[in-house]
N, C-alpha and C positions, 0 to 999 in steps of 0.2 A: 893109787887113787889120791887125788887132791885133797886135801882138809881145806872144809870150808871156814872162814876167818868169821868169829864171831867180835868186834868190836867193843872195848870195858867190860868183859867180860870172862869170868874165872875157866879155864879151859874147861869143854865140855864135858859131861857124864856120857853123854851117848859115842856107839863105836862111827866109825867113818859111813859105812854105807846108809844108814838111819840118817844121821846130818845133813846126805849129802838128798837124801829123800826129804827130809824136813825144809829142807830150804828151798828144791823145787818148788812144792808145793804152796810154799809162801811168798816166795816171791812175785807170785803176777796179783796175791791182795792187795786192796787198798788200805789208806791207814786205819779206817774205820773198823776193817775187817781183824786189823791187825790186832789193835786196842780191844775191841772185843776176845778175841783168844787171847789176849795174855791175860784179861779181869777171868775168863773162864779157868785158863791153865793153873792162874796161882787157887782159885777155889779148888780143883781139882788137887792141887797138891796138897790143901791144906786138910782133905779128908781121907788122902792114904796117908799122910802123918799120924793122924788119928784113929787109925788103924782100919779104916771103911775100905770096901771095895766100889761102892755101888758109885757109880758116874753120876758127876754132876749135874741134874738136866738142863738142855739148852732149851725146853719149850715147844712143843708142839707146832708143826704145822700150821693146824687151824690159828692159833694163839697171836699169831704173827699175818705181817705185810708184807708179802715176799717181792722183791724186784729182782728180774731176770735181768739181764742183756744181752745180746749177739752183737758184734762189735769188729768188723774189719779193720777202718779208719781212724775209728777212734772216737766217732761224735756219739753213738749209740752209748757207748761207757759213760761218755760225760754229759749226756742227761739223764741218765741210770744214775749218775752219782749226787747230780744235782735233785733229784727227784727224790731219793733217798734221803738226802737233808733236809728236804723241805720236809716231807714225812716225820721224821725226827726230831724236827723244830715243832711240829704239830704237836706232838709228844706221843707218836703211833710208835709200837714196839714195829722192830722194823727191822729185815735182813737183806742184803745186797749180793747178790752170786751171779757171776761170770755164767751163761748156759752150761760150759762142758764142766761145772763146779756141781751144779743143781743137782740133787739125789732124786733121779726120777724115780722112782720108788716112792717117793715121797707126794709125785704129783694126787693119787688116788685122796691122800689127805689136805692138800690143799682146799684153803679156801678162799685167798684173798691172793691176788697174782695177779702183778703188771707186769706186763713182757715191755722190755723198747728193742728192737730187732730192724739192723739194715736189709738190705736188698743188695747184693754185691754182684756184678759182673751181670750174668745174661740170664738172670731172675734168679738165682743161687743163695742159698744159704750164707752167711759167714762164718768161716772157719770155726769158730768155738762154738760154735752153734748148729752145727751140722749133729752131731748127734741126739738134741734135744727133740731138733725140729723133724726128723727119722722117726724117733720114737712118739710122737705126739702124732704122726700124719700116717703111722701103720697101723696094724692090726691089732700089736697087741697092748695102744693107746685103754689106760679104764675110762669107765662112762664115770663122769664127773658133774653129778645131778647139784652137789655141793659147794661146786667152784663158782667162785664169783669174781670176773677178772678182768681184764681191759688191754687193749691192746696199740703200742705207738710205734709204727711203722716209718722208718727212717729209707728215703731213696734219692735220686736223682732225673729228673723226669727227662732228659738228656741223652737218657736209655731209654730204648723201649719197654722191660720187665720192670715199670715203677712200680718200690714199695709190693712188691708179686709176694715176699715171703710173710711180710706181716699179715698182708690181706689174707694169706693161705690160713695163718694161724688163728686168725682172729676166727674164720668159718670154721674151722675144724673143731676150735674148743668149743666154742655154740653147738657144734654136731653130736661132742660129747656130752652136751647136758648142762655146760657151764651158763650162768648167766654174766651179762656186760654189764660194769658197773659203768662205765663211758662208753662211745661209739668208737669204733676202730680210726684210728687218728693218722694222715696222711699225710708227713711234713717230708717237704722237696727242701733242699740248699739253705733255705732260707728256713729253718729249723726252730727257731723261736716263736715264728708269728705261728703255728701252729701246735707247735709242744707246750709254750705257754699255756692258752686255754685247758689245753688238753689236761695237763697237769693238774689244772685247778679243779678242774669237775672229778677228775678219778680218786684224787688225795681226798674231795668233799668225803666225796661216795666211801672210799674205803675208811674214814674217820669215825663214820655213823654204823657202818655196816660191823663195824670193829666193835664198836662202843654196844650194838645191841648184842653182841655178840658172848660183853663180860671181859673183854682181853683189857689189860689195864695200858690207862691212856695216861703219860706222864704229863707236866706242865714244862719242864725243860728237855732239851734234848741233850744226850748221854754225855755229849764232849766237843769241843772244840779242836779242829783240826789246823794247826798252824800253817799258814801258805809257804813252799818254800820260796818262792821268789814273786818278786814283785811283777814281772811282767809274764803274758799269759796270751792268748787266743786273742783274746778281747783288749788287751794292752799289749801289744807287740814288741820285743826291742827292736832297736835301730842299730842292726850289725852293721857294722864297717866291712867293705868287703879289702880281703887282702890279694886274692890271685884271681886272676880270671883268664884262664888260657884253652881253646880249643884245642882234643886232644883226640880229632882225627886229622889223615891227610888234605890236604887243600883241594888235591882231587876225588872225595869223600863226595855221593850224594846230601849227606846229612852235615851239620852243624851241632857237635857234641861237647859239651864247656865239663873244666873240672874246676871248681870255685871252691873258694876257702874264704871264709866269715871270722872274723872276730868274736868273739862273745865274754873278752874281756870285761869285768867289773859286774857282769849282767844278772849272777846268780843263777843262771840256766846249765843242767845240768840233762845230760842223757846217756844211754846208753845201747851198745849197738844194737841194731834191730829198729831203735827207733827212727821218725820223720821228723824232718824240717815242717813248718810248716811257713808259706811265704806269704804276704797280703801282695800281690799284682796290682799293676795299672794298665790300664788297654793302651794298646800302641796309638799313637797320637796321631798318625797318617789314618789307623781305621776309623776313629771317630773324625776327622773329617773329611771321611768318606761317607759315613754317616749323615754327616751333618748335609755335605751335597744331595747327595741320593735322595732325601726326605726335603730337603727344601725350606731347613729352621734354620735359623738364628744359634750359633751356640752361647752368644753372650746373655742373652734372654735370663732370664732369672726364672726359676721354674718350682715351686713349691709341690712337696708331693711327701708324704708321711710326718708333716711339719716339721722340714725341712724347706729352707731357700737355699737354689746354687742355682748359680748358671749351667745351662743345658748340657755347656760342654765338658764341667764338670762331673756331672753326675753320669754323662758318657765315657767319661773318662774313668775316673776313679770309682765311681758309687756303684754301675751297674751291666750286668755280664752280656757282653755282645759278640763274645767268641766262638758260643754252646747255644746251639739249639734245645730246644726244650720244646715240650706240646702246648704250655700255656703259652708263647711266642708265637707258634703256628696259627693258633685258633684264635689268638685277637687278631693277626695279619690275614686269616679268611676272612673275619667280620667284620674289620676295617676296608679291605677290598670287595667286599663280597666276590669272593672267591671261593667255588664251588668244589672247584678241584682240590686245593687245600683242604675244605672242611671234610671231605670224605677220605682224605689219607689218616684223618683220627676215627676213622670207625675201625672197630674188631679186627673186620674181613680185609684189613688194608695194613696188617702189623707187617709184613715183610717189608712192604713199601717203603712205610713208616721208620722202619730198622736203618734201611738204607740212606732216608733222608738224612738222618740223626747221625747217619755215620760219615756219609758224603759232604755235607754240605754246612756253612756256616750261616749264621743270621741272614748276611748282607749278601748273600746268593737268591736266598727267596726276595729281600727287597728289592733286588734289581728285576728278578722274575715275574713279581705278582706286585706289581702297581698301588698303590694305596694313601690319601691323603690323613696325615696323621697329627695329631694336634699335641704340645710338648708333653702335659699329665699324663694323654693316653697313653703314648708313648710308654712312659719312664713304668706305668701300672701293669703293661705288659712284661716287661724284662725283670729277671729274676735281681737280685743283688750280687753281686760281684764275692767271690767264695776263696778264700787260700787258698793252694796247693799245696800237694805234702811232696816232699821230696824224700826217698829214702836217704836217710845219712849216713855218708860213705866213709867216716873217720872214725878211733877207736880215740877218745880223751886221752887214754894212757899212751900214746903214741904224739898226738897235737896237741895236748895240753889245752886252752881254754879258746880253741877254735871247733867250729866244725866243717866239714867239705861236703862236697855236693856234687851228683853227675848227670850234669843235665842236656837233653836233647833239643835243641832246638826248635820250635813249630814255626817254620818258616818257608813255604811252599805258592809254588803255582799251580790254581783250580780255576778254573768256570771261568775262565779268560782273567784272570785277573789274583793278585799277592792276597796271600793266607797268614795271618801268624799266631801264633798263641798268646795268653795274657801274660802269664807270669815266667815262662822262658825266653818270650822279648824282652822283659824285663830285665831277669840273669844276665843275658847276654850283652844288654845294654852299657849294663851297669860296671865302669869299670872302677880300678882300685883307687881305694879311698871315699868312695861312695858307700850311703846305707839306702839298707833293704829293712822295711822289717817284717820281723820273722818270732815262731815260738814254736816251743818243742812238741808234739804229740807223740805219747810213748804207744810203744806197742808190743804191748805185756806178752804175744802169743809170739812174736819172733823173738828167743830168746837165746845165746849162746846155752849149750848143758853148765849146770852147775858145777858138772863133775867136768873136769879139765883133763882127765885122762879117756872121753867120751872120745871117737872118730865122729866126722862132720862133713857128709856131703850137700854142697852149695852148688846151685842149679841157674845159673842169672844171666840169660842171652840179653845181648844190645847193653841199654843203663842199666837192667835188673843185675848188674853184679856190683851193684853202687853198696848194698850192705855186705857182700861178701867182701870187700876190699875193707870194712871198717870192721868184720871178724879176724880175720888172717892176720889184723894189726893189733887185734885186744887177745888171739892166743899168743902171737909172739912178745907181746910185752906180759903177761899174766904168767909166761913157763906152761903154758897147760902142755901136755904132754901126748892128748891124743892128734891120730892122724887127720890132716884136713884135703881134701878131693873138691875140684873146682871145674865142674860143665862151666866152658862158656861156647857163646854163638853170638857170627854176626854177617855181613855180608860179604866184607873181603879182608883176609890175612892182611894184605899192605897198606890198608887206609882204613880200617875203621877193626883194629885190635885193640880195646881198650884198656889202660895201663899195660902192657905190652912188656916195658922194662920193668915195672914193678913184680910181676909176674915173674920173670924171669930171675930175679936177685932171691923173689919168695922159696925159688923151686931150690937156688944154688944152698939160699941159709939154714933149708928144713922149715920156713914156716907154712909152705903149700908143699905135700907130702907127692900132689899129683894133681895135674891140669890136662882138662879135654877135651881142643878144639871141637866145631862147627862152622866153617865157613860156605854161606850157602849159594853165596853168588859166584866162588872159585871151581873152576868146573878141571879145572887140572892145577895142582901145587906141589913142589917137591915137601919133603918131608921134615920138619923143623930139627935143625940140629940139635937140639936140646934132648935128651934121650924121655923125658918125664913130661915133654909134652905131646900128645899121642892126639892124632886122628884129623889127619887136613884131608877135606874132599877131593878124590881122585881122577871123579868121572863126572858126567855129564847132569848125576841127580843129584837133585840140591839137598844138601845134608844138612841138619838140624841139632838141637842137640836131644832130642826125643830119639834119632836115630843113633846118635853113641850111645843113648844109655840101655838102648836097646843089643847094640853092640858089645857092650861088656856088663853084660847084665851079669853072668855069673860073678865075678868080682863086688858088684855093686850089691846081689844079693846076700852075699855072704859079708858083705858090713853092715847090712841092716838086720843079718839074725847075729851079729855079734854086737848089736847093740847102739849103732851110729844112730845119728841123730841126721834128717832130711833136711833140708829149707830150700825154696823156691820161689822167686822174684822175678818179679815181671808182669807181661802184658794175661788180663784175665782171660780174655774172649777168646782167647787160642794159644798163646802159647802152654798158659798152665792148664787149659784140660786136654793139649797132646803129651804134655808133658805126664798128667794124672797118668791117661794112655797107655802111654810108653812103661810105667813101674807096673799098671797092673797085667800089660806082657811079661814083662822081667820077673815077677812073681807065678803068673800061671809058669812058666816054661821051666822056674829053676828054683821052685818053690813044691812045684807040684800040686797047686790049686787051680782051682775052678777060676773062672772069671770073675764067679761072685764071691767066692773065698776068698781073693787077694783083695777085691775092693773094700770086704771086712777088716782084712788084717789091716792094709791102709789106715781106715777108720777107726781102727785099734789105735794105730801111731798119731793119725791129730790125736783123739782123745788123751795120748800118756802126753803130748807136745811133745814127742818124736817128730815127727813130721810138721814142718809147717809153712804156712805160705805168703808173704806179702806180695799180692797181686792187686792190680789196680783198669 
């Protein structure tokens, strides 16, 4: 087993398995979280010095402002965190926990509870939050006649299931008995212009409600948290890019880039598991095609949030014309009066709805549904233009002060006419020696194990093996010791294997223990010389990698009751719930459980973060 390295620090009192439990469990807090347990730890020390047994109290439930979050992406945390401060700047006693941190046992005593919870994939929970949001929406949820809470709902209206889990929670805790200190708060992309207010009416509420309550209300808040670095979400750096080399065949349907960034001088720091995140610019041909189609001026000067740019700026750079969304739809019905459109937003028209959102781009319905548009109107319909997150596919201890990137191209032919995306026309544009800018969003739930003598099955068809390729590179540079197992899947062995040779040097040095084709559009392939890479499609049915795992489920099961750690990367809407699918087969069959026994056990492994998943 690995010893975890504690830094200035006199070698530990505790034995290695404690350690290597202590460190899990601390590493996905925040500093706030952190600073707080060590003011409690050293109390705590200083009264069994004193020869006391009794635990230092941390304070009561009711005593307290509890803030939850659920958090796939990463914006749900960081207005959880932001909202926490500001609370704390208030001088409100105040605790910050991740959901699958929260002691629901505890909920019965609650009394003062802001949830901020996304909406992930096809109305779904997020991962750390699936077990909260189970227990709050079953049976054996308490009646909570004493809670007084509020609820801020994070989504993308882009999908159809907007903001579906907040809105679930915010009814259910009402159903329990809770009263609303705020009205359940609905913030799409644009995330500020609604969590602002939001925040301000719930921190009022919970200040007064606290204060008649008797809990003490300080005049400063606890501590200051030093920023590590200067640039951020909101101040981006300007990476240099150093490679940018497409890294399927040329006879490839797709267009798949492996990019490498600088991040020299920049103070930005991450670790595997986490994203990139990039600020995009629309392709310059779609806005004007924009610009034709609607019949404006792009040079026009166009004021809208006070704000002046020209038209074609703010088509350009300022706002999102690549993603449908229903507030898009519903001013381009009432701009055209278009009847058709306005009843694809009713209830009884969500499949419809589903489809449009998934078919089609902005500038499909413009050409479709006719409509004189005036520049304000315009700009007041379209959302704000939003980073992407890229999973980052390097390990620092390997690239040192760059990071890599594995990205797919959005570049297609629909509805007679060129498709692209924002921010991977971007990537792909963009060649060496140019910047991008870009900032780190961590993601505390995909974590290597602490313990470096753990096994690690990584699950990443298409670009989802972007964070596998940056773990395989921080066990081989770290010495961890345990074994690592790589599903991947994609459409053909000879032009679209991604990292192919890296892969294969993994298997020769021992740093990928074991690699497991899917190729699903190869309907006959001989068999890879390599003896450790196992499973090319032989026949006619297009195999997946939900079908290897089903395939060698016994193997697969027998590392996860010895201990392995899961992760799964990739597209949400399908491949990770066949992939869900596929383990809770591999567990009824060679587990010897029920279907809803394995889906427990599963739910057991997010909960320990055995299992986990960056799906998007």
């Amino acid at each position: 087993m690995n010893t975890v390295a504690v830094p200035n620090l006199p070698a530990p009192s505790l034995d290695a398995d404690k350690l290597v439990r202590l460190t899990r469990e601390l590493e996905s807090l925040t500093a706030a979280q952190l600073y707080w347990i060590a003011a409690w730890s050293a109390a705590q020390a200083e009264q069994v010095q004193r020869g006391g047994t009794t635990v230092v109290p941390v304070g009561q439930p009711a005593g307290w402002l509890s803030i939850v979050y659920g958090s796939q992406t990463g914006n749900a945390k960081r207005i959880a965190e932001q909202l926490a401060s500001r609370a704390e700047a208030a001088g409100l006693p105040v605790r910050l926990l991740r959901a699958d941190a929260y002691p629901q046992r505890e909920l019965v005593q609650e009394r003062h509870l802001l949830l901020v919870i996304s909406t992930q994939g096809d109305g779904e929970p997020p991962d750390d939050a699936r077990g909260l949001f189970e227990f709050i929406s079953g049976k054996r949820a308490p009646k909570l006649p004493a809670l007084q809470f509020a609820v801020l709902g994070l989504g993308d209206s882009s999908y159809p299931q907007f903001c579906t889990i907040g809105r679930q929670l915010d009814v259910r805790l009402a159903e329990l008995g809770g009263s609303r200190l705020a009205s359940f708060g609905e913030a799409d992309v644009e995330v500020e212009a609604v969590a602002a207010p939001w925040v301000e009416q719930a921190l009022e509420q919970a200040r007064e409600r606290l204060r008649q309550a008797g809990a003490p209300v300080r005049a400063t808040p606890l501590h200051v948290v030093p920023s590590r670095s200067a640039w951020s979400r909101e101040q981006p750096f300007a990476a240099t890019v150093l490679a940018n080399q497409r890294i399927v065949a040329r006879d490839s349907a797709r267009d798949v880039r492996h990019v490498e960034l600088s991040l020299e001088g920049s103070g930005l720091h991450y670790q595997p598991g986490d994203a990139l995140g990039v600020w995009p610019h629309n392709p310059p041909a779609l806005v004007e095609q924009w610009l034709e189609i609607l019949q404006l001026d792009g040079a026009q000067p166009v004021t809208h949030q006070q704000r002046t740019l020209p038209l074609r700026q703010w088509l350009g750079h300022e706002r999102e014309i690549t993603r449908l969304h229903r507030g898009f739809i519903s001013a381009l019905a009432t701009a055209g009066g278009h009847d058709e459109l306005a009843r694809l937003l009713q209830p009884e028209q969500s499949a419809q709805f589903a489809a449009v959102l998934a078919d089609e781009q902005p500038i499909d319905l413009l050409r479709r549904y006719q409509a004189t548009w005036q520049a304000e109107t315009l700009l007041a319909a379209l959302r704000p233009l939003a980073p992407r997150l890229y999973s980052i596919a390097s390990s620092t201890k390997a690239v040192g002060e760059e990071v890599h990137l594995t990205v797919a191209v959005v570049d297609y032919q629909a509805h007679g006419s060129a498709h692209w995306g924002a921010a991977s026309s971007l990537l792909a544009a963009t060649g060496e020696d140019g910047k991008l800018p870009v900032f780190i969003e961590p993601n505390e739930r995909f974590r290597l194990p602490a313990d470096g003598s753990r096994d690690i099955i990584m699950i990443g068809p298409g670009t989802g093996v972007a964070p596998f390729r940056a773990f395989v590179q921080e066990r081989r540079e770290s010495g961890a010791t345990g074994r690592n197992w790589l599903f991947f899947g994609n459409r053909h062995f000879a032009s679209d294997f991604l990292y192919q040779v890296e892969w294969q040097q993994a298997l020769q040095d021992g740093s990928l223990h074991r690699l497991d084709l899917a190729f699903s559009r190869d309907h006959a392939f001989s068999e890879s010389p390599h003896k450790d890479v196992r499973g090319v499609a032989r026949d006619s049915h297009k195999t997946y990698v939900q079908d290897r795992l089903r395939e060698h489920g016994a193997e697969l099961h027998e590392w996860l009751e010895n201990g392995a750690h899961l992760y799964v990367c990739g597209d949400a809407k399908h491949m990770a719930r066949d992939v869900h699918a596929a383990l809770v087969d591999v567990i009824v069959a060679h587990g010897n459980q029920s279907a809803d026994e394995a889906n427990a056990w599963l739910g057991d492994l997010l909960q320990q973060g055995r299992y986990a998943r960056d799906v998007y």
